[in-house]
PATOR-337299 format. One record per atom (N, C-alpha, C): residue number from 1; residue in three letters; atom name; x, y, z. Coordinates in steps of 0.02 Angstrom, whole numbers, plus 50000, padded with zeros to 5 digits. Example, Ala and Ser with C-alpha at 12.3 -4.5 7.8 and 13.67 -1.06 7.14 Angstrom:
# residues 2
<node k="1" r="ALA" a="N" u="50660" v="49716" w="50390"/>
<node k="1" r="ALA" a="CA" u="50615" v="49775" w="50390"/>
<node k="1" r="ALA" a="C" u="50660" v="49835" w="50390"/>
<node k="2" r="SER" a="N" u="50642" v="49888" w="50354"/>
<node k="2" r="SER" a="CA" u="50684" v="49947" w="50357"/>
<node k="2" r="SER" a="C" u="50645" v="50002" w="50394"/>
This chain:
# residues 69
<node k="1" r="UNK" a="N" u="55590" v="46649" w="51032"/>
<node k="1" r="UNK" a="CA" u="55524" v="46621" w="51029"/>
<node k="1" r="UNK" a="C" u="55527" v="46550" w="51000"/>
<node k="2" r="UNK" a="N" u="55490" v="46496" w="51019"/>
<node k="2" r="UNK" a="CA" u="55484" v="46441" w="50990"/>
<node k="2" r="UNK" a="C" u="55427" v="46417" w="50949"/>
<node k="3" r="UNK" a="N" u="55458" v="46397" w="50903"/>
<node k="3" r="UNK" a="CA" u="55395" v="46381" w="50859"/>
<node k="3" r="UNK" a="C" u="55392" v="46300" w="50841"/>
<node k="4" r="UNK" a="N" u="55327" v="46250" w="50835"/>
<node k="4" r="UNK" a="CA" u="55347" v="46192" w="50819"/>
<node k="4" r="UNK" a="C" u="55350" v="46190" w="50739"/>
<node k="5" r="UNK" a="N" u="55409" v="46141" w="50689"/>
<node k="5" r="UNK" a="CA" u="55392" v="46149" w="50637"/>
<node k="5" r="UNK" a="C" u="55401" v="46066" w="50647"/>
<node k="6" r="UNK" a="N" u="55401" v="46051" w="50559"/>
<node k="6" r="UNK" a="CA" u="55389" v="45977" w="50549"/>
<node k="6" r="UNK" a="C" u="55440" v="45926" w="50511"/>
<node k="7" r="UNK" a="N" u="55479" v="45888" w="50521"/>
<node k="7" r="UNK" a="CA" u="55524" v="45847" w="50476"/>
<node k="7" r="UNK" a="C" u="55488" v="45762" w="50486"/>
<node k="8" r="UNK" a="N" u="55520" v="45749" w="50404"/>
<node k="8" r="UNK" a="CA" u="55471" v="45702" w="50381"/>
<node k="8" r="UNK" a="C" u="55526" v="45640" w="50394"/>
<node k="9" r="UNK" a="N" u="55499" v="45573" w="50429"/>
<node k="9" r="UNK" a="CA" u="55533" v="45511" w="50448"/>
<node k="9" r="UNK" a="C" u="55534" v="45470" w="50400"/>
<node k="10" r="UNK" a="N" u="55589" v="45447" w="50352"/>
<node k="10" r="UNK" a="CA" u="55557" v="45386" w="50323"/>
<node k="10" r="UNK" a="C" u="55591" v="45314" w="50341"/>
<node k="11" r="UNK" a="N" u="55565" v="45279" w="50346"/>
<node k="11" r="UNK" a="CA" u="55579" v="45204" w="50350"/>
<node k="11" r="UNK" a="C" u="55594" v="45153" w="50282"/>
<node k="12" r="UNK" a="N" u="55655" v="45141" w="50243"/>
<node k="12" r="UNK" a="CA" u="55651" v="45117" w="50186"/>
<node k="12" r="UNK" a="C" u="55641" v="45033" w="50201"/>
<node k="13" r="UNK" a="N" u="55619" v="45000" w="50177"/>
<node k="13" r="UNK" a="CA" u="55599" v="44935" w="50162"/>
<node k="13" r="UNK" a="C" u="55667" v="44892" w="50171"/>
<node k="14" r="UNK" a="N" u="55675" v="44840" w="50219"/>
<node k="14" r="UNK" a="CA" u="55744" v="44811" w="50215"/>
<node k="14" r="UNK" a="C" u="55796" v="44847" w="50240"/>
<node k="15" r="UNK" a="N" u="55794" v="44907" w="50276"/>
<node k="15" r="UNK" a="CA" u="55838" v="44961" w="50305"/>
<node k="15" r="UNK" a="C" u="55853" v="44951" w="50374"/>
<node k="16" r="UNK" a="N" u="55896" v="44961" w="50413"/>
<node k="16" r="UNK" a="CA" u="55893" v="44946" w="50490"/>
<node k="16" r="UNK" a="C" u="55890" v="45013" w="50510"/>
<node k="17" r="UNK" a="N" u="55889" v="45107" w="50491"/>
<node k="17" r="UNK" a="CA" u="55886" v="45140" w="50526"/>
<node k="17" r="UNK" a="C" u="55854" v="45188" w="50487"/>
<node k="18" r="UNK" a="N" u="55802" v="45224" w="50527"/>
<node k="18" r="UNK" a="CA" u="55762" v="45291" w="50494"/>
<node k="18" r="UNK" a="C" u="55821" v="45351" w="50459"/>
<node k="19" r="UNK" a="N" u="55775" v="45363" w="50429"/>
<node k="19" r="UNK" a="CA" u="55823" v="45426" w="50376"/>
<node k="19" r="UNK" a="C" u="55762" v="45484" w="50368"/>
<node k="20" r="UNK" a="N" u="55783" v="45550" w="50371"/>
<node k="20" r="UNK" a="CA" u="55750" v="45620" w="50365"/>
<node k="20" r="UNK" a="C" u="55746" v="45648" w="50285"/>
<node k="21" r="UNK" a="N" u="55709" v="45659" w="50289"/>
<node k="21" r="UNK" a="CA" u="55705" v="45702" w="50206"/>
<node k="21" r="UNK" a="C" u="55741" v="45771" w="50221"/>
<node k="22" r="UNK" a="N" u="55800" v="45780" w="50158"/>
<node k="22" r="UNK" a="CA" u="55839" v="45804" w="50150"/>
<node k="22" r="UNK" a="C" u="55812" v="45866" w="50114"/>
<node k="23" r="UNK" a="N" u="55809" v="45847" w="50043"/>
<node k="23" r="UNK" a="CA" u="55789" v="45899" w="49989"/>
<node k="23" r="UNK" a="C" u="55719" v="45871" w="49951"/>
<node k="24" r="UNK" a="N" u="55664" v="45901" w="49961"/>
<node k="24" r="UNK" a="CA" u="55612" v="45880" w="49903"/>
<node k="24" r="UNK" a="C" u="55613" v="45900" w="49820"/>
<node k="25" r="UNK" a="N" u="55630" v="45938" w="49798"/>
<node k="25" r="UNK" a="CA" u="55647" v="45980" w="49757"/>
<node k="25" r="UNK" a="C" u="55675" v="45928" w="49695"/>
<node k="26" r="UNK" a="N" u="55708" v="45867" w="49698"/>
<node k="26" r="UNK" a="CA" u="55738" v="45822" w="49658"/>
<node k="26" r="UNK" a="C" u="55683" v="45759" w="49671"/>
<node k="27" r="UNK" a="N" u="55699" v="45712" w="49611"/>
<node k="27" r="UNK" a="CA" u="55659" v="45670" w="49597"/>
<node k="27" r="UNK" a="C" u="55715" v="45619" w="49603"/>
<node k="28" r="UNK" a="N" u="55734" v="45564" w="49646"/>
<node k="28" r="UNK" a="CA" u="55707" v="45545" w="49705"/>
<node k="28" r="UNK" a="C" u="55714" v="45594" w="49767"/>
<node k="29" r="UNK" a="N" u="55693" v="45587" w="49793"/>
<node k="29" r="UNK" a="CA" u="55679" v="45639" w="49849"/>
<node k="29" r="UNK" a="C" u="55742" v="45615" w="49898"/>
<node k="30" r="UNK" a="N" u="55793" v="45677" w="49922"/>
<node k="30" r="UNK" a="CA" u="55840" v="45646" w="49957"/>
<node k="30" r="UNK" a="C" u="55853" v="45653" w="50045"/>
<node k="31" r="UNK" a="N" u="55865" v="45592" w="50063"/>
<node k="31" r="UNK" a="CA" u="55874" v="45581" w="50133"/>
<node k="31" r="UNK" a="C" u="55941" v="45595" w="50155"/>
<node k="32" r="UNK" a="N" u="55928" v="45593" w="50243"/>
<node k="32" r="UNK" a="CA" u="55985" v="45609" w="50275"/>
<node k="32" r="UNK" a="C" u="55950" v="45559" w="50334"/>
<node k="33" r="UNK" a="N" u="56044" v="45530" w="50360"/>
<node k="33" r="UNK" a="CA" u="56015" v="45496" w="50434"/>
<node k="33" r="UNK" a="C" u="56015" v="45536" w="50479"/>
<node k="34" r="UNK" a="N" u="56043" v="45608" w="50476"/>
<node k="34" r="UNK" a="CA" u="56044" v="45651" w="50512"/>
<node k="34" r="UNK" a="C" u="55983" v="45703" w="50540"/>
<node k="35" r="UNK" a="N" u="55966" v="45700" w="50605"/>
<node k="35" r="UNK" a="CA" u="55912" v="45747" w="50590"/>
<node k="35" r="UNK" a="C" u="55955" v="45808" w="50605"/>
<node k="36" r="UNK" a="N" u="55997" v="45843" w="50614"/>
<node k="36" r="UNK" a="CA" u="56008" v="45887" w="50605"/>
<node k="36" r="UNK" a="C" u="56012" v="45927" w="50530"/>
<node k="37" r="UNK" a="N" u="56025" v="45882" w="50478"/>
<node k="37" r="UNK" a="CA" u="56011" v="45887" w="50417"/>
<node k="37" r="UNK" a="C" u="55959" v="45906" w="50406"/>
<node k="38" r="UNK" a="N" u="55915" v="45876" w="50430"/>
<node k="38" r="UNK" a="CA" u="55842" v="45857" w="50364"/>
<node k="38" r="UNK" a="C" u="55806" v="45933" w="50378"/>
<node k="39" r="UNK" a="N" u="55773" v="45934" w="50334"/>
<node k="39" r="UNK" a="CA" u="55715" v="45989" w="50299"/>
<node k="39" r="UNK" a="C" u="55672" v="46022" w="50360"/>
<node k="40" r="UNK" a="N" u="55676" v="46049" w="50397"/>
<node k="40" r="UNK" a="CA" u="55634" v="46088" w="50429"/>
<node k="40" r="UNK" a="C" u="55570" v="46127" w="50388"/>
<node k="41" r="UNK" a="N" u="55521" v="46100" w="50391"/>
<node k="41" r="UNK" a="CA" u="55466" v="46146" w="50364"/>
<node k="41" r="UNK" a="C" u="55387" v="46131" w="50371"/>
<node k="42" r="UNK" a="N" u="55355" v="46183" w="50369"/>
<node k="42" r="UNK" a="CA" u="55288" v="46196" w="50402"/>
<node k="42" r="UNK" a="C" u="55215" v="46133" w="50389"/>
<node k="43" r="UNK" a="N" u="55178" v="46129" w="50430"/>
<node k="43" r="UNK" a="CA" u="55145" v="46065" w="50437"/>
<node k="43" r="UNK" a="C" u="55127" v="46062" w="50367"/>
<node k="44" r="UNK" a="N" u="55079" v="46102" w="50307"/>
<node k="44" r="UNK" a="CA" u="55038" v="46088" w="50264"/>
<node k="44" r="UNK" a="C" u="55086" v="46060" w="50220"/>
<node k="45" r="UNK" a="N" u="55197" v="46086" w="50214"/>
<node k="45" r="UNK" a="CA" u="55239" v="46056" w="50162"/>
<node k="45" r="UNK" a="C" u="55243" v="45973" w="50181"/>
<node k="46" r="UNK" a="N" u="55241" v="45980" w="50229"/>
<node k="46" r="UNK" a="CA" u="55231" v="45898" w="50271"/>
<node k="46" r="UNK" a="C" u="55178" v="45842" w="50254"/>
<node k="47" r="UNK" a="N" u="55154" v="45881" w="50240"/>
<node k="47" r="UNK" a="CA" u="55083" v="45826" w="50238"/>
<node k="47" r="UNK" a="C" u="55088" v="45816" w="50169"/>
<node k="48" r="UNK" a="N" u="55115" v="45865" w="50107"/>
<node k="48" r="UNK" a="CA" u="55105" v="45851" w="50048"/>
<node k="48" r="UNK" a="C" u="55173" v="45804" w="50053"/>
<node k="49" r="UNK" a="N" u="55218" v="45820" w="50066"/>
<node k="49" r="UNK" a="CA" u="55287" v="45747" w="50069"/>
<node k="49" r="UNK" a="C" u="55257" v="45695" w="50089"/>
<node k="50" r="UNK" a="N" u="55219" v="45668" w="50144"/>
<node k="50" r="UNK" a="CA" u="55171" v="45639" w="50162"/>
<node k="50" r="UNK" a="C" u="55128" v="45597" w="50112"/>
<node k="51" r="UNK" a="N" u="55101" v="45635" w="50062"/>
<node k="51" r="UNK" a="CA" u="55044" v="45593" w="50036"/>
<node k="51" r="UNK" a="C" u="55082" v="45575" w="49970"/>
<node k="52" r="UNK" a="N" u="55141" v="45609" w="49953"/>
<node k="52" r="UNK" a="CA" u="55179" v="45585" w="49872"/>
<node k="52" r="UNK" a="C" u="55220" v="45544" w="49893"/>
<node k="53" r="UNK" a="N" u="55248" v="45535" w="49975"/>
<node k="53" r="UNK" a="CA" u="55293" v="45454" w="49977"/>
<node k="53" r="UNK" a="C" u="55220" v="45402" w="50027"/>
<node k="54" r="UNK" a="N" u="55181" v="45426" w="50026"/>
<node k="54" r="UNK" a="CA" u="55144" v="45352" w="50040"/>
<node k="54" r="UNK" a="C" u="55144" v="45303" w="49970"/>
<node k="55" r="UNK" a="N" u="55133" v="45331" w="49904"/>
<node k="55" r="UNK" a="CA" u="55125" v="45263" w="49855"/>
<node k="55" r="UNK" a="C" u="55189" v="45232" w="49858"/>
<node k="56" r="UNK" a="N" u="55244" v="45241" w="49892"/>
<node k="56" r="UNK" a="CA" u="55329" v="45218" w="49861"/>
<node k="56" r="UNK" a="C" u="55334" v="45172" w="49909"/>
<node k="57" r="UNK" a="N" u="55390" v="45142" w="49920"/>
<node k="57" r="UNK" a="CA" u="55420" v="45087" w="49974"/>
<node k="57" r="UNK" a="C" u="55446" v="45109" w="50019"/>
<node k="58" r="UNK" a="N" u="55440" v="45169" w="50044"/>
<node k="58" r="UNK" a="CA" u="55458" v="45195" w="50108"/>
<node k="58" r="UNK" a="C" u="55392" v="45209" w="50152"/>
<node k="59" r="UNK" a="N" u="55407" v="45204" w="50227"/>
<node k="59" r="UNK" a="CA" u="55368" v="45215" w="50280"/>
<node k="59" r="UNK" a="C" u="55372" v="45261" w="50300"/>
<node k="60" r="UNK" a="N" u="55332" v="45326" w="50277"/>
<node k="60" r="UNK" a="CA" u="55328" v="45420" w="50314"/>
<node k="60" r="UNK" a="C" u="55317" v="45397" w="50375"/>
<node k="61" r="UNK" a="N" u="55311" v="45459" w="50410"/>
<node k="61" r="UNK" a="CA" u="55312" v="45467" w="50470"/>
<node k="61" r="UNK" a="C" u="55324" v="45541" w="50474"/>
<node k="62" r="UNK" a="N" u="55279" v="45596" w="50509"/>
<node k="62" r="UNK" a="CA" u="55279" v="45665" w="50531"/>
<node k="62" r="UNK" a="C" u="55319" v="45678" w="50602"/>
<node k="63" r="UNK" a="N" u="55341" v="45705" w="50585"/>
<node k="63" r="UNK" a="CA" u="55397" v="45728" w="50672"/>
<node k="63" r="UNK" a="C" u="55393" v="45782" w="50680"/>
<node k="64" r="UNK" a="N" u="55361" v="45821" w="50737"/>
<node k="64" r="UNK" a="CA" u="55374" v="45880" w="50762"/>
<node k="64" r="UNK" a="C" u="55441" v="45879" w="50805"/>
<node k="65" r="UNK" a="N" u="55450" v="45940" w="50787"/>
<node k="65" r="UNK" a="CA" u="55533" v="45984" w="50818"/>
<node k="65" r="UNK" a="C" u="55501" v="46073" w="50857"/>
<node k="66" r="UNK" a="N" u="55538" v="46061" w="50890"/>
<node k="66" r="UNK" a="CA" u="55547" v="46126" w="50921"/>
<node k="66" r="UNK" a="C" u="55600" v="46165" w="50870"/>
<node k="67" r="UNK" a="N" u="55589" v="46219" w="50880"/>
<node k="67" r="UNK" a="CA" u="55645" v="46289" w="50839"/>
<node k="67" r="UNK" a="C" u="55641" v="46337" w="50861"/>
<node k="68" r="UNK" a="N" u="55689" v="46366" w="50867"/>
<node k="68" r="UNK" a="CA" u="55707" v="46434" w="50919"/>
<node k="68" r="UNK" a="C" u="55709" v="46485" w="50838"/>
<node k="69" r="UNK" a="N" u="55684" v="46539" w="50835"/>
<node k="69" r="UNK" a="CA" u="55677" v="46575" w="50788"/>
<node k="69" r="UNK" a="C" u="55686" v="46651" w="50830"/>
């Protein structure tokens, strides 16, 4: 069955390539350029990653993914 879930895009300031949120759980919050890496998880964890890196110097961005479950 497929389900869509959500990984979060960020754009750092002065950077030439997007990077995925890795782990939220640590303070700074850690990236991967990999999306196979990054954090798979459900729209409402998204939106809160979402609104705690809008005050910082990175550019969010929400990405839906397909997942075979």
């Amino acid at each position: 069955m497929n389900y869509t879930r959500f990984v979060v895009k960020v754009s750092r300031v002065g950077a030439s390539s997007a990077e995925y949120v890795r782990r939220i759980d640590r303070k700074p919050i850690q990236t991967t350029p990999e999306l196979g890496l990054a954090l798979v998880m459900g729209k409402v964890i998204a939106t809160e990653v979402l609104e705690s890196l809008g005050k910082s110097r990175w550019t969010p961005e929400m990405v839906a993914v397909r997942v075979n479950e």
